[in-house]
TILO-126826 format. One line per field, with one value per residue (C-alpha): residue in three letters; chain; x, z, y. Coordinates in nm, 3 decimals. Example, Ala and Ser with C-alpha at 12.3 -4.5 7.8 and 13.67 -1.06 7.14 Angstrom:
BEGIN
nuza <- (ALA / SER)
drenti <- (A / A)
x <- (1.230 / 1.367)
z <- (0.780 / 0.714)
y <- (-0.450 / -0.106)
END
This chain:
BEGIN
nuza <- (UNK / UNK / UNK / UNK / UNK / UNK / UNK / UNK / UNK / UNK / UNK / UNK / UNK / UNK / UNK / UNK / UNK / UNK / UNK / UNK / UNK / UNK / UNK / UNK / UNK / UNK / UNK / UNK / UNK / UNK / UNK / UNK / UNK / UNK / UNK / UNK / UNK / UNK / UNK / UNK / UNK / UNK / UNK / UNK / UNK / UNK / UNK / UNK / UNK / UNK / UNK / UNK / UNK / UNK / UNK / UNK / UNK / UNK / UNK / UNK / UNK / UNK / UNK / UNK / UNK / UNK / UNK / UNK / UNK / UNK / UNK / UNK / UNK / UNK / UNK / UNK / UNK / UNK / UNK / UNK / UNK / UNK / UNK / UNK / UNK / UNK / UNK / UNK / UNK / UNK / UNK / UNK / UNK / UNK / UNK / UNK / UNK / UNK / UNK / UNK / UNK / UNK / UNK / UNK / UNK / UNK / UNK / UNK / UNK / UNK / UNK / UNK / UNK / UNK / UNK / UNK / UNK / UNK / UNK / UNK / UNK / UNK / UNK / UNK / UNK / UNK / UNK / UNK / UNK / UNK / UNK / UNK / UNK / UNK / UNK / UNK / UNK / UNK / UNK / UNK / UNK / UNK / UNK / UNK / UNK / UNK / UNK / UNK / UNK / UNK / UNK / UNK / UNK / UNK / UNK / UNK / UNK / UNK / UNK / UNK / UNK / UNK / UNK / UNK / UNK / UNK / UNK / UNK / UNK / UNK / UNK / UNK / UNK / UNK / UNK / UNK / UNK / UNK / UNK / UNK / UNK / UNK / UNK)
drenti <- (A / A / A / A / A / A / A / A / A / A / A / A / A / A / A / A / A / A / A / A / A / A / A / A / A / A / A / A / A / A / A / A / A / A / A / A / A / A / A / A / A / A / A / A / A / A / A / A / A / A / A / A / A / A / A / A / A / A / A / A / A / A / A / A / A / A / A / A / A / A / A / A / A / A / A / A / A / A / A / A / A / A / A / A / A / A / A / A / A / A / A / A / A / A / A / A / A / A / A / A / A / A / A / A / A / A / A / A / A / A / A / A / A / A / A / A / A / A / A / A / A / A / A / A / A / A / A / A / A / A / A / A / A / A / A / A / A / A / A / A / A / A / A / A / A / A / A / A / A / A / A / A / A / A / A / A / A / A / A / A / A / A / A / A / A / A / A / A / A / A / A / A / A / A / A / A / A / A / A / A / A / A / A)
x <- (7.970 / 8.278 / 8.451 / 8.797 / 8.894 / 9.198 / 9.423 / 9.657 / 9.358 / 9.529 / 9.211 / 9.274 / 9.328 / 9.004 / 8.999 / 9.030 / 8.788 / 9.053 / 9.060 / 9.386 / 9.496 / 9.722 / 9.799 / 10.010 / 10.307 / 10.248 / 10.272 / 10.623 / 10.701 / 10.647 / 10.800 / 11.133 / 11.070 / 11.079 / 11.319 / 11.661 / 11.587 / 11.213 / 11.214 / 11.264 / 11.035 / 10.754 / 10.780 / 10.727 / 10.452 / 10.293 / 10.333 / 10.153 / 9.875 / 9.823 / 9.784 / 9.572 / 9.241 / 9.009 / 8.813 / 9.051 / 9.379 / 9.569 / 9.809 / 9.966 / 10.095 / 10.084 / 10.020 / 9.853 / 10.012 / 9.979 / 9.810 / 10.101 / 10.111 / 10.361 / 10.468 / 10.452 / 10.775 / 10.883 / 10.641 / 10.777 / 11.154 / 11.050 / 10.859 / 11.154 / 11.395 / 11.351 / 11.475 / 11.812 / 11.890 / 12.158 / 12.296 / 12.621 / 12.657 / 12.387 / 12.613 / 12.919 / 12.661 / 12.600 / 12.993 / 13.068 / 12.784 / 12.937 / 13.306 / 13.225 / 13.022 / 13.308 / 13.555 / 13.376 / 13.299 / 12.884 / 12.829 / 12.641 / 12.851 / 12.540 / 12.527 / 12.122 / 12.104 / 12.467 / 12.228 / 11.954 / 12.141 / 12.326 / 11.989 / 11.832 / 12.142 / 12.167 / 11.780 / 11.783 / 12.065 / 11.905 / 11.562 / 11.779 / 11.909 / 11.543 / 11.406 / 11.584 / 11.576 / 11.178 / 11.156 / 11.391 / 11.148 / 10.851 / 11.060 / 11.001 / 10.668 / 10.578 / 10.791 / 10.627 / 10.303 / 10.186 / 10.182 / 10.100 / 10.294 / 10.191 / 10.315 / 10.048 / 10.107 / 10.165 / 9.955 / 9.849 / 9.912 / 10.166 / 10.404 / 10.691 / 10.804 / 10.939 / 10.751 / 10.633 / 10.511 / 10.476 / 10.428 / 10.104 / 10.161 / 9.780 / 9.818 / 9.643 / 9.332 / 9.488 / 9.809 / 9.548 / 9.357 / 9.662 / 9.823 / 9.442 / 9.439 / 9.118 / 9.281)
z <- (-0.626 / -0.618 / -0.945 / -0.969 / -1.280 / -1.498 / -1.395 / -1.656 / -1.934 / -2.215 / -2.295 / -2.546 / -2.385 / -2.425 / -2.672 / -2.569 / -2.664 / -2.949 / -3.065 / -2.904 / -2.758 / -2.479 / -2.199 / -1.882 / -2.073 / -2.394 / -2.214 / -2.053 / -2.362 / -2.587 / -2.316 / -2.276 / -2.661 / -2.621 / -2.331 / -2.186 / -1.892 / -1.901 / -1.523 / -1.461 / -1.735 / -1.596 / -1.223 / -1.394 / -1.628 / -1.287 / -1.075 / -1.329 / -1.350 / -0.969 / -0.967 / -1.287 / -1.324 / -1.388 / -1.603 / -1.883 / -1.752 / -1.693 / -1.459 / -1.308 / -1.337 / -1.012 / -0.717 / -0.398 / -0.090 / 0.251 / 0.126 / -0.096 / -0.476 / -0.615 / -0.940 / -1.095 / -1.244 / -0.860 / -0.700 / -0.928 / -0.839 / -0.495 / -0.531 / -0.675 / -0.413 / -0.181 / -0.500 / -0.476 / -0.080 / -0.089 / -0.416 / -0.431 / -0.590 / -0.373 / -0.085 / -0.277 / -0.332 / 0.073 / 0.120 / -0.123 / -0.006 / 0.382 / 0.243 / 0.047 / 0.354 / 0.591 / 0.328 / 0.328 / 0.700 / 0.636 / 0.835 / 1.211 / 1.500 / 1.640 / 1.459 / 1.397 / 1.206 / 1.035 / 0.923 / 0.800 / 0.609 / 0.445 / 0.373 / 0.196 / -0.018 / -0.179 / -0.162 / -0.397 / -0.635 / -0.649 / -0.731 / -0.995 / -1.149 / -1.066 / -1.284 / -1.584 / -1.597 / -1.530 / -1.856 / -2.034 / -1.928 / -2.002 / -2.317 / -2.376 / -2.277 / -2.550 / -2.841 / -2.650 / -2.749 / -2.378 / -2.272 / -2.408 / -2.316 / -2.320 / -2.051 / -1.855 / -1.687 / -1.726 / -2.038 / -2.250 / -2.298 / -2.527 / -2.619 / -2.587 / -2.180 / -2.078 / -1.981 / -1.615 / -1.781 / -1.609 / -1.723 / -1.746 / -1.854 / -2.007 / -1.983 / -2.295 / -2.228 / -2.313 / -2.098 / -1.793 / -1.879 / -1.863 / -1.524 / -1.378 / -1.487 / -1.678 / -2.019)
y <- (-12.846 / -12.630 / -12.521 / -12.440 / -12.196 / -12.277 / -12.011 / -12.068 / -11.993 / -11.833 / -11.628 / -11.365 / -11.020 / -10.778 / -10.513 / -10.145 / -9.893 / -9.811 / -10.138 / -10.168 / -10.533 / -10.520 / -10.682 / -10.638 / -10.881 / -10.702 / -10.331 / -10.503 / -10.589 / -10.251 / -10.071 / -10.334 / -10.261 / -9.838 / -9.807 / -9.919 / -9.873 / -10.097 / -10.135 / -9.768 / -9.717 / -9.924 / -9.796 / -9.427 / -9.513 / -9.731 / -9.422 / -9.205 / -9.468 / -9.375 / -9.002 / -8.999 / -8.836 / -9.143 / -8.939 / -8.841 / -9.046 / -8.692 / -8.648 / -8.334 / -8.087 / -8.113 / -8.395 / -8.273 / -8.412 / -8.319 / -8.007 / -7.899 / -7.882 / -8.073 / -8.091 / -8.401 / -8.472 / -8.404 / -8.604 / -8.912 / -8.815 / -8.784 / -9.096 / -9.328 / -9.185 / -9.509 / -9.678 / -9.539 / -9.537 / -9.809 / -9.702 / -9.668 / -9.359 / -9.208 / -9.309 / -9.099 / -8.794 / -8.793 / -8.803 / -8.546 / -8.312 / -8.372 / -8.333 / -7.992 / -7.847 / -7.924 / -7.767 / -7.421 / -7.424 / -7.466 / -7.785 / -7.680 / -7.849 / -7.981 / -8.346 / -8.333 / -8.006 / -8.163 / -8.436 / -8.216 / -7.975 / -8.280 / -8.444 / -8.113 / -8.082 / -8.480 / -8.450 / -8.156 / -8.254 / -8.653 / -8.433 / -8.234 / -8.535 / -8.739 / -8.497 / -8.580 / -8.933 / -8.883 / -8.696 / -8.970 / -9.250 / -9.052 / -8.988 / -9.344 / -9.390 / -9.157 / -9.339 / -9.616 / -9.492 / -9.562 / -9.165 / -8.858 / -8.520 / -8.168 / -7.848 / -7.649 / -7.337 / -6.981 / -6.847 / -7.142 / -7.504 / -7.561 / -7.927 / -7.728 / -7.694 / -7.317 / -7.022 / -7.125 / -7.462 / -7.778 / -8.143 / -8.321 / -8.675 / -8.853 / -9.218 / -9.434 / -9.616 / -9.944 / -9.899 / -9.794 / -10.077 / -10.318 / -10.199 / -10.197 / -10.572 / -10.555 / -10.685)
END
């Protein structure tokens, strides 16, 4: 005999160890809730879900890949970068960056090393600017109550960033628990 289950049960979602109900439409909702940017929001707090230790739900401050340390608020940026490809103003950065290398007689006459030099420069001011709206969605994460936020680095561990410090984002048990589908 073959039995089909109801996959549109409305089962309450399980409990978290903190006694903490949430599910994936309730984390989409408190972060829609936190954020106005929830999409951005979600793909940050998703990508942080990925890296984290399993043990602790830590992440960074750094990301090994390809046997380089990364640091984490990076490694998102770097991460979201296939986001913004066909933006529009991602498009204007690569003419501007072209336009200003031509102006001060920078850009290499052969067209591949052109390409590359223009490609390292928008890379590194969409990083710059990555960076910063990383820390605005983590930002909201937090106020979210979703992520937790403390620097590493140089000296001690401290909240405040500065001195050499880098970001380690610790994802809560119940938003790990929602993205991992076990709610």
């Amino acid at each position: 005999m073959f039995l089909q289950p109801d996959l549109f049960d409305t089962a309450e979602p399980k409990r978290t160890a903190s006694g903490e109900t949430l599910n994936l439409p309730a984390l989409i909702e408190r972060i829609a809730d936190a954020s106005p940017r929830p999409r951005y929001a979600f793909m940050v707090l998703n990508l942080i879900a990925k890296v984290a230790n399993s043990n602790n739900g830590s992440a960074g401050p750094y990301v090994v890949e390809e046997d380089r340390r990364v640091p984490l608020r990076d490694w998102l940026c770097d991460s979201l970068v296939p986001m913004a490809k066909r933006d529009a103003r991602r498009l204007a950065i690569v003419e501007e960056v072209r336009t200003s290398l031509a102006r001060d007689h920078l850009l290499p006459s052969d067209p591949g090393d052109a390409d590359r030099l223009i490609d390292d420069e928008v890379r590194s001011r969409v990083r710059r600017s990555g960076r910063c709206n990383v820390s605005r969605a983590v930002s909201d994460l937090v106020r979210a109550g979703l992520v937790r936020r403390h620097y590493q680095g140089y000296h001690i561990d401290h909240h405040n960033r500065g001195a050499q410090r880098e970001a380690v984002y610790t994802i809560m048990p119940a938003a790990a628990s929602a993205l991992a589908g076990r709610s």
